[in-house]
C-alpha positions as CSV (number, residue, x, y, z in Angstrom):
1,X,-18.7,30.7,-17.0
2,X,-18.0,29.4,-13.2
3,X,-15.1,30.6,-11.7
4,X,-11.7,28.6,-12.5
5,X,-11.3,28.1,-8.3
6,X,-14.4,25.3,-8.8
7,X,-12.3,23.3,-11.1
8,X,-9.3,23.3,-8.6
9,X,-12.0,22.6,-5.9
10,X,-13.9,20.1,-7.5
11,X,-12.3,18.3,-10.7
12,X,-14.9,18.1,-13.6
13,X,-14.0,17.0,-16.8
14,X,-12.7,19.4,-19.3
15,X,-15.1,19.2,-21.8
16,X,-17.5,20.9,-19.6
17,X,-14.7,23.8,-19.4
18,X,-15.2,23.9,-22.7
19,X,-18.7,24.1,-23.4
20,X,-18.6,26.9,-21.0
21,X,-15.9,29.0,-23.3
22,X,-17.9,28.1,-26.3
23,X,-21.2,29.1,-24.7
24,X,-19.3,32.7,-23.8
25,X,-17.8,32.7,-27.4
26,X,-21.0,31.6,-29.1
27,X,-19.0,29.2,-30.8
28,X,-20.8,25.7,-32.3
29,X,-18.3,22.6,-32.4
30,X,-18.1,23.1,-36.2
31,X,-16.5,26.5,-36.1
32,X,-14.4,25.6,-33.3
33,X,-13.0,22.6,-34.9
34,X,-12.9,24.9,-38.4
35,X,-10.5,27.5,-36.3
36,X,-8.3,25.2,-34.6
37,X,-7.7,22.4,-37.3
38,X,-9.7,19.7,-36.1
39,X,-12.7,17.7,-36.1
40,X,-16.6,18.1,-35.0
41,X,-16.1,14.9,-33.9
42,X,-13.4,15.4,-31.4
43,X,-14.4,18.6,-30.3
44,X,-17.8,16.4,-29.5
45,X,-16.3,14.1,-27.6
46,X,-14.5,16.4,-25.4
47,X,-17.4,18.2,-24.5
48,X,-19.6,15.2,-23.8
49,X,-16.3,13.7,-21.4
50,X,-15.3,11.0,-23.6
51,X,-12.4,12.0,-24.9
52,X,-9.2,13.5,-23.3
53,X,-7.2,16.7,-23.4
54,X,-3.8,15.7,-25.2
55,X,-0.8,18.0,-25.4
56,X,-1.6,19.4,-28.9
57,X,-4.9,19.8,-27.9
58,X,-4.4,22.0,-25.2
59,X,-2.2,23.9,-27.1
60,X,-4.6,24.4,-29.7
61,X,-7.0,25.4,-27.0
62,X,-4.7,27.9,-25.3
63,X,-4.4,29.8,-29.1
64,X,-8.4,29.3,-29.4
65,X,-9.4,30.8,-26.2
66,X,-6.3,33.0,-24.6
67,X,-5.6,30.9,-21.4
68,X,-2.3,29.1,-20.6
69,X,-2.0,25.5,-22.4
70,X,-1.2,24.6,-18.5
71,X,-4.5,25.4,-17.7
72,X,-6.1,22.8,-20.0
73,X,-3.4,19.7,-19.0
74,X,-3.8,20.6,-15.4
75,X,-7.8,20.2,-15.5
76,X,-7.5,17.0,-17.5
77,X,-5.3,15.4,-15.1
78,X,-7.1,16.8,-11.8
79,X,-10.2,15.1,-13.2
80,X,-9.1,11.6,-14.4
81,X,-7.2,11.7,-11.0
82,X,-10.0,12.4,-9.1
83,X,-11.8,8.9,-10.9
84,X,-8.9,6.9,-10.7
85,X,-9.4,3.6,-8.7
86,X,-6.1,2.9,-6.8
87,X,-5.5,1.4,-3.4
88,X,-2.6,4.3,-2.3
89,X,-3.4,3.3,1.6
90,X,-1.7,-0.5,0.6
91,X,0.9,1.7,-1.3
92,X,1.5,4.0,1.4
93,X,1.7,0.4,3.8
94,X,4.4,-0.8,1.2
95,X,6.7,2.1,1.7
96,X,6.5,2.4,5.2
97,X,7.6,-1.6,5.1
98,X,10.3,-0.6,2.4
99,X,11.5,1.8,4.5
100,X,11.7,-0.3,8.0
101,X,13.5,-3.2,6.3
102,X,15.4,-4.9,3.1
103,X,12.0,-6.9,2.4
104,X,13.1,-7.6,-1.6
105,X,16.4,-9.4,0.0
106,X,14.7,-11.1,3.3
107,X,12.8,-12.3,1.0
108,X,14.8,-13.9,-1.5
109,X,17.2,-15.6,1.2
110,X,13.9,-16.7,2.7
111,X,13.9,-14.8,6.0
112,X,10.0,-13.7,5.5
113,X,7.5,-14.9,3.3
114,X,7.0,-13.6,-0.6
115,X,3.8,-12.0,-0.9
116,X,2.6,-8.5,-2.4
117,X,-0.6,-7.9,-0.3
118,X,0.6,-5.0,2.9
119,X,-1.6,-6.7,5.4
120,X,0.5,-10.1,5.3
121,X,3.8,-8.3,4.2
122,X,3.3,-6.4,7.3
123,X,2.7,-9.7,9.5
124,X,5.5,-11.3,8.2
125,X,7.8,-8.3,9.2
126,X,6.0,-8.1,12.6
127,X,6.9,-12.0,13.4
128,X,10.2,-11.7,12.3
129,X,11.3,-9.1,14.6
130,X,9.0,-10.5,17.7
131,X,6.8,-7.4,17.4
132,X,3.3,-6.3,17.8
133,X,3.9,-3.0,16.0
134,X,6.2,-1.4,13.8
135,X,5.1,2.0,14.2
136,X,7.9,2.5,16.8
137,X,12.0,2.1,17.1
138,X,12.4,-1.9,16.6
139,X,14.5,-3.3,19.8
140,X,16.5,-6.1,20.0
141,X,15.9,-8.6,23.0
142,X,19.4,-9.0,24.4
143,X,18.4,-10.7,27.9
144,X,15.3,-11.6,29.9
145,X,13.0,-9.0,30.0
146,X,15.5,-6.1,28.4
147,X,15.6,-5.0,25.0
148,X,18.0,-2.2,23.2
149,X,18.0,0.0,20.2
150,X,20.0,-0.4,17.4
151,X,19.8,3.3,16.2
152,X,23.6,3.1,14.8
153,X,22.6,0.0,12.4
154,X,21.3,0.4,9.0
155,X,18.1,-1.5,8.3
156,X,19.8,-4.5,6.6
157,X,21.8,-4.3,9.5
158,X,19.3,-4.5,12.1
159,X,17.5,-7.5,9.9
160,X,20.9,-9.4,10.3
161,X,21.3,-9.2,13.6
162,X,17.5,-10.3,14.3
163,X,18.0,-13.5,11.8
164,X,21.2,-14.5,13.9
165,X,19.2,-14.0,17.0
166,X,16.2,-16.3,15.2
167,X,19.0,-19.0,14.1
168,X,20.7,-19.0,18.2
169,X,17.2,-19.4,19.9
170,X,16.6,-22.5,17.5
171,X,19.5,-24.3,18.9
172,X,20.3,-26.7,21.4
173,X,23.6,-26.5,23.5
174,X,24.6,-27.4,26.7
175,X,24.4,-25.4,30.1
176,X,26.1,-22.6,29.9
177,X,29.4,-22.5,32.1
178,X,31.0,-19.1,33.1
179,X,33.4,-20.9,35.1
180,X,35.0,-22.7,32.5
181,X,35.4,-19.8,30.3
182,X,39.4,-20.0,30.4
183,X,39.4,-23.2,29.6
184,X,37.1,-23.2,26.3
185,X,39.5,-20.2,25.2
186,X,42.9,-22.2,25.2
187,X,40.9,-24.6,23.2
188,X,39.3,-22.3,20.7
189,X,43.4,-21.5,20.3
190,X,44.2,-24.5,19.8
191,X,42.1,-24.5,16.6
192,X,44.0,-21.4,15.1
193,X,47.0,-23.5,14.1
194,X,45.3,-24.9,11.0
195,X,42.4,-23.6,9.0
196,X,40.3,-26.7,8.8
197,X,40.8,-26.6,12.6
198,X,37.9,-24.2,12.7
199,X,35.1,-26.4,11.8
200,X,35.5,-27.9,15.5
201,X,34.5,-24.4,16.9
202,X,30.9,-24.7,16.5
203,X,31.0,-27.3,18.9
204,X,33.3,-26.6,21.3
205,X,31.1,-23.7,22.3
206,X,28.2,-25.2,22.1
207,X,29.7,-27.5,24.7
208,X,29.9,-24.4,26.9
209,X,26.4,-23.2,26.8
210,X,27.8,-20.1,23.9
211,X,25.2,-20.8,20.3
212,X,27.3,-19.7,17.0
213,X,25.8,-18.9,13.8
214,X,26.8,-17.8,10.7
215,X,24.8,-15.2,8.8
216,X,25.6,-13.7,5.1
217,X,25.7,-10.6,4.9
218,X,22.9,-8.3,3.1
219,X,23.5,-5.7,0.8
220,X,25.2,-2.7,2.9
221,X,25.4,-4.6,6.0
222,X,29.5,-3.9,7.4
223,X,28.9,-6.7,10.3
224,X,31.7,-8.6,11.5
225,X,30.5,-10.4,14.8
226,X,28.0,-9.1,17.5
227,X,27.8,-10.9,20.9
228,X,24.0,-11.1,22.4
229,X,22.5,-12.9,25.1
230,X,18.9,-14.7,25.0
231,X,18.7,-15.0,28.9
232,X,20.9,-14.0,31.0
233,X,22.0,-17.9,30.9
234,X,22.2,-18.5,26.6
235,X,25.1,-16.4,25.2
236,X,25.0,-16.0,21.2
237,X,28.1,-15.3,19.1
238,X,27.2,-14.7,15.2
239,X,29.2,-13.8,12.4
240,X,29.2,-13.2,9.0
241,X,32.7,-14.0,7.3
242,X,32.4,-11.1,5.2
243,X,35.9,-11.1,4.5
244,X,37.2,-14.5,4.1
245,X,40.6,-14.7,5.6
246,X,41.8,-16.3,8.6
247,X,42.9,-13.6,10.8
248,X,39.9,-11.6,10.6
249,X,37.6,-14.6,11.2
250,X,39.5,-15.4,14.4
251,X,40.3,-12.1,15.7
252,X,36.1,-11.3,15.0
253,X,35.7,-14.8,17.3
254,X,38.2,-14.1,20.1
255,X,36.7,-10.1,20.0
256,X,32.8,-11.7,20.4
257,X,34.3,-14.6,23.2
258,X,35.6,-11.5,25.1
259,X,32.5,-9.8,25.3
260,X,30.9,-12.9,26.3
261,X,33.1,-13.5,29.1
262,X,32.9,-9.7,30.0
263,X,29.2,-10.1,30.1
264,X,28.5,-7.2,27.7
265,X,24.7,-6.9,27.3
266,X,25.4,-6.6,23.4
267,X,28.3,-5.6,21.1
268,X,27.5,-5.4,17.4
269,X,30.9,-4.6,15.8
270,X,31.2,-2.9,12.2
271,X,34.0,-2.4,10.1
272,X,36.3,-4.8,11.8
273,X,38.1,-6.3,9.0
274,X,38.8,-5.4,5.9
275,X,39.5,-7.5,3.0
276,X,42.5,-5.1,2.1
277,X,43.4,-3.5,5.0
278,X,43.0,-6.3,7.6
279,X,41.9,-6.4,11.0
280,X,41.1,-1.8,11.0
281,X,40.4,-1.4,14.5
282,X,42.6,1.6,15.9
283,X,40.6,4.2,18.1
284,X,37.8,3.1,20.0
285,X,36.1,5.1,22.9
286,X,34.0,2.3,24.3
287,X,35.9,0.7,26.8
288,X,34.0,-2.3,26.3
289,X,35.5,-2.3,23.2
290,X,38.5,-1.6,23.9
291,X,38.8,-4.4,26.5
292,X,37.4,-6.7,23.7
293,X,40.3,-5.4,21.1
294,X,43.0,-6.1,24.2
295,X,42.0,-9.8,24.8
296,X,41.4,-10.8,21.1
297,X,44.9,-9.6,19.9
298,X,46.3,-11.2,23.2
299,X,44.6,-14.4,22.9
300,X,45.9,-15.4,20.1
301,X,49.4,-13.8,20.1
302,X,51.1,-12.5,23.6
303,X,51.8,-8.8,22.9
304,X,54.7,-9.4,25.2
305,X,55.9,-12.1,22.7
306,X,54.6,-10.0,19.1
307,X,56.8,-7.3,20.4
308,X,59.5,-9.2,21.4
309,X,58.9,-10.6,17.8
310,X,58.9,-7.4,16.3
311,X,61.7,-6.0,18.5
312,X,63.8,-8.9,16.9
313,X,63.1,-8.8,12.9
314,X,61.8,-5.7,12.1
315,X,61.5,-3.9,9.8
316,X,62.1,-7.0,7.4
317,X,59.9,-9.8,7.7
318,X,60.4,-12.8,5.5
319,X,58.2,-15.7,4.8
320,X,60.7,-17.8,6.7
321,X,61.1,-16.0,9.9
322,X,56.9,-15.4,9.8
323,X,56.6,-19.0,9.7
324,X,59.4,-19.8,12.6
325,X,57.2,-17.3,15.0
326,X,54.1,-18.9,13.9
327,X,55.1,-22.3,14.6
328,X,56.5,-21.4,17.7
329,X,53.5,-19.7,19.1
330,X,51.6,-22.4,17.6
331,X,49.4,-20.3,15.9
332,X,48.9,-20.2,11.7
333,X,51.1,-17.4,10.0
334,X,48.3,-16.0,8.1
335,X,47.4,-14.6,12.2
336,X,50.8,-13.6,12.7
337,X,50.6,-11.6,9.0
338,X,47.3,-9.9,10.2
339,X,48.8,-9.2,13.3
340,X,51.9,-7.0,11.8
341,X,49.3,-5.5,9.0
342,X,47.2,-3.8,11.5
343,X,50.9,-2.9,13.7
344,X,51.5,-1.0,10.4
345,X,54.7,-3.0,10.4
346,X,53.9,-5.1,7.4
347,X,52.7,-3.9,4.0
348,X,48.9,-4.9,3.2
349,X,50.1,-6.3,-0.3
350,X,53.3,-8.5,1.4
351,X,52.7,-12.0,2.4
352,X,48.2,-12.0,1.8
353,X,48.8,-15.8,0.2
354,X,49.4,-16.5,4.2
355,X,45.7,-15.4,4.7
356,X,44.2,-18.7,4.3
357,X,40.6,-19.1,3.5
358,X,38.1,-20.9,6.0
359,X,34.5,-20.0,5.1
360,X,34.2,-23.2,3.8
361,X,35.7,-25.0,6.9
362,X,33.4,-23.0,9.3
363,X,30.1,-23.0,7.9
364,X,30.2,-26.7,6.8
365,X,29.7,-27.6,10.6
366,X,28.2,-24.1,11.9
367,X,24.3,-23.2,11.6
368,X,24.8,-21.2,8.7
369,X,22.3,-19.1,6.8
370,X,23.8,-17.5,3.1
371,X,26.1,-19.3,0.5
372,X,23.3,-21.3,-1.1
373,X,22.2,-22.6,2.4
374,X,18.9,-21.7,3.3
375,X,16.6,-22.1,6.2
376,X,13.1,-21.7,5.8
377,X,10.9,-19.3,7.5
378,X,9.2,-21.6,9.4
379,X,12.0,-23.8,10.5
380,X,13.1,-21.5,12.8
C-alpha cells in the first residue's frame, strides 16, 4: 500500500485507502462488510468514491484495520476539501473590508452602497474615504494638500468622522471670516439662554464661513465634536449629540469653536460628556486641548463669576439660587447644573430635570445624518 504521507500530499478519496487495506488483507467487500456490520453495498460505494466516510464508519474502520478513527475522518475531509468549489479570494476580500470598516452599519444608514460582490464592496469603501487603496493607514484630509492619521479612533470612529467631512464639503456657506470670530461667539451665547435657541446655530455659522453637521453615532463610536478644516479657508464643526442634554451639547460647540478659532489642524474629541456624569473632561496633556477646555467653560460662564458663584452658595445649591445665577448670566441653568457637576460641587443625581433636551431643536435646522434622516450615497 502507498505510504500514508501521499494522502496528506495529495488528497484522494478514501475509498481508494481502502481498497489498498483490503488488497493487503485479501479481504472481498462481502467479508468486510460481514466483519464490521454493514453492507456490500456501502462498502462498494466507498471504494468506487461515491460514498463518504461518516463517523461510525470510521470507527468501524479503525476496529477493522488497527489505524486511528482520526485517520479515516481526516482523509475524507482532506479529499472533499480539495474538490470543493469556493471563491475564498472574495472571502478573504470580505474580511479584509470587515475589518477596515463597520460596512453592515454604513450600509444600513446608507453611507455606501448594499451589495455582497468584494470588487464593488471594495469600490464603495474606496470612494467613501477619497482613496485609491485600502491596503494602507486610511488618512483624513484636514487642509489643502495635508492629510492625518487617525490611529487612536476605532473603525466606526474613523467612518464617522469621514461621513461628517462628506456632509461639510456638500455645503454652501459664506466666506469664511477669522476676523469676526469674537463676534459670532457672543452670538452663539446668546442662543444658550433657551433650548430652542439652538436651532439658529446652524446658521449663524454658516454665516461665518464655519459648516456644522450632525452625525449619529455608530455602534462603539464615543464622538462628541471634532473640528476639521477642508482648505485652509472652510472650517467644519460636526457633532453627534450622543448624550442629549444641554450642557454637553454646548460645551461640545464652544470646545469645537475654540479650536476653530485656534486654528487646530484637527481635534476629534472622545468621551466628552457623559450622559451620567456630565461634561468628564479633567486631565488633558494636549495643550490644544487644554486651551479648548479653558475657553468653552469660559464662554459660556466667567470662571471669575462661577467661583464667585460658588464662593457665595456652596455647598448647598437650590433650584432657586441655580436659577437666579442663571438668569443673571443669561445663560439656561441646565449650563450652570453641568457646570457645578463636572466642579464636583453638585451631585450627578441633583437638579438633571435642569438638563433640557435639544436634539430635536438642533438637527431640525442642521444637516443632519441619523434619527430616521437619511442622505443618500449619492447626494453627497
Amino acid at each position: 500500500m502507498p505510504s500514508t504521507a501521499l494522502f496528506d500530499n495529495s488528497p484522494v478519496h478514501p475509498g481508494k485507502i481502502l481498497g489498498w487495506k483490503l488488497e493487503e488483507k485479501g479481504w472481498s467487500f462481502e467479508e468486510l462488510a460481514a466483519i464490521i456490520g454493514s453492507t456490500r453495498q456501502t462498502i462498494y460505494l466507498i471504494v468506487t468514491g461515491k460514498g463518504n466516510i461518516s463517523p461510525e464508519m470510521a470507527a468501524k474502520l479503525s476496529a477493522a484495520f488497527g489505524n486511528p478513527a482520526e485517520e479515516w475522518l481526516k482523509w475524507d475531509n482532506l479529499y472533499r476539501l480539495s474538490i470543493t468549489e469556493t471563491d475564498v479570494a472574495g472571502v478573504g476580500t470580505m474580511a479584509r473590508l470587515y475589518e477596515l470598516a463597520p460596512v453592515r452599519e454604513m450600509q444600513k444608514r446608507g453611507w455606501v452602497k448594499l451589495t455582497a460582490d468584494p470588487s464593488e464592496l471594495q469600490a464603495e469603501l474606496q470612494k467613501f474615504y477619497g482613496t485609491d487603496s485600502l491596503d494602507s493607514d486610511i488618512k483624513f484630509p484636514v487642509a489643502t494638500l495635508r492629510t492625518v492619521s487617525l490611529p487612536f479612533l476605532n473603525v466606526a470612529e474613523k467612518a464617522w468622522c469621514f461621513r461628517a467631512r462628506q456632509l461639510a464639503a456638500s455645503m454652501l456657506v459664506a466666506p469664511f471670516a477669522p476676523a469676526r470670530l469674537g463676534e459670532a461667539e457672543r452670538k452663539l451665547r446668546q442662543l444658550a439662554a433657551y433650548p430652542k435657541e439652538a436651532r439658529h446655530l446652524p446658521k449663524i455659522l454658516s454665516d461665518y464661513g464655519i459648516r456644522f453637521v450632525v452625525i449619529e453615532p455608530l455602534a462603539g463610536v464615543k464622538i462628541d465634536g471634532a473640528a476639521f478644516w477642508l482648505s485652509e479657508t472652510e472650517p467644519a464643526i460636526a457633532v453627534s449629540l450622543r448624550h442629549d442634554r444641554i450642557d454637553g451639547f454646548w460645551y461640545t460647540v464652544m470646545h469645537e469653536f475654540a479650536h476653530i478659532r485656534a486654528k487646530d489642524a484637527l481635534s476629534v474629541d472622545t468621551d466628552l460628556i457623559d450622559d451620567t456624569e456630565g461634561i468628564t473632561v479633567t486631565l488633558v496633556e494636549d495643550e490644544a486641548e487644554k486651551l479648548a477646555n479653558l475657553r468653552a467653560s469660559d464662554s459660556l460662564i466667567p470662571q471669575a463669576e462661577m467661583g464667585s458663584f460658588i464662593s457665595r452658595v456652596g455647598p448647598y445649591y437650590s433650584r432657586e439660587r441655580v436659577i437666579q445665577f442663571a438668569h443673571k448670566m443669561k445663560i439656561h441653568p441646565g449650563i450652570i447644573v453641568g457646570q457645578l457637576q463636572h466642579k464636583k460641587e453638585l451631585g450627578y443625581s441633583a437638579l438633571r430635570d435642569l438638563l433640557a433636551k435639544v436634539r430635536d431643536s438642533v438637527t431640525g435646522t442642521a444637516l443632519t445624518d441619523g434619527w430616521n434622516q437619511t442622505i443618500a450615497p449619492g447626494s453627497v
